[in-house]
N, C-alpha and C positions, 0 to 999 in steps of 0.2 A: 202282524204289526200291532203294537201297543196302541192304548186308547190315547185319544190327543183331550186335552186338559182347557176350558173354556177358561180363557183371561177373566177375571178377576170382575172385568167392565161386561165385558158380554154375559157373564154369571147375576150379574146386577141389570144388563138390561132384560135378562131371561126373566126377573121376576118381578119390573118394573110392566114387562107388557101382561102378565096374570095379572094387572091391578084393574080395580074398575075405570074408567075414563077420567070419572070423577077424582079417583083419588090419584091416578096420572097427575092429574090436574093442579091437584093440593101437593103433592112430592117434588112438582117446581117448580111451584112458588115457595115451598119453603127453603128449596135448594139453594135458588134465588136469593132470597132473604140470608143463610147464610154465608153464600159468596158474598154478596154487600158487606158483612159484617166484618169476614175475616180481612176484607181490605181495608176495611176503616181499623181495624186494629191493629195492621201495616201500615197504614199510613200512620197514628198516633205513635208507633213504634219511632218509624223514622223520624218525626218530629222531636221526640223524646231526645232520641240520641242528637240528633241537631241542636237541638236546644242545649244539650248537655258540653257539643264539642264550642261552643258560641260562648260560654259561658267561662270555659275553660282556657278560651283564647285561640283553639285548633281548630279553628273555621278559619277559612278564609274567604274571603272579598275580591269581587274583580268585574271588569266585564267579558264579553264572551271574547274578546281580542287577548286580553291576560291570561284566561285560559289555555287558547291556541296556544301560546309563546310559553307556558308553563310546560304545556305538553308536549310541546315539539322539544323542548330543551332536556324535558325527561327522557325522549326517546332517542336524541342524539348521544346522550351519556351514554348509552345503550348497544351503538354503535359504536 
């Protein structure tokens, strides 16, 4: 039988547990730090584009009852 190949993640955690405690320690908090980051840059993203369709006039407005009745009327075309 052929050798079986460690995903990608267990290859990462094989040589996160070689690390000292210490530096365990510092690898997530920085991991950390950058998940925070990349969502703040998805969230400014989405903003962006929302801003942009607002601007443009392709937003729209409603309250959550407009929606239902938007959505439901989309999904009966549909049918």
């Amino acid at each position: 039988m052929g050798q079986v190949t460690a995903s990608p993640l267990q290859q990462a955690l094989d040589v996160v547990e070689n690390l000292s405690p210490e530096d365990q320690e510092t690898l997530v908090e920085l991991m950390q730090r950058r998940l925070v980051e990349r969502r703040r840059a998805e969230i400014d993203h989405n903003a962006t584009v929302t801003l942009q369709a607002v601007r443009k006039g392709k937003a729209q407005y409603g309250s959550v009852e407009d929606l239902k009745r938007d959505l439901l009327s989309r999904f009966e075309k549909v049918l």
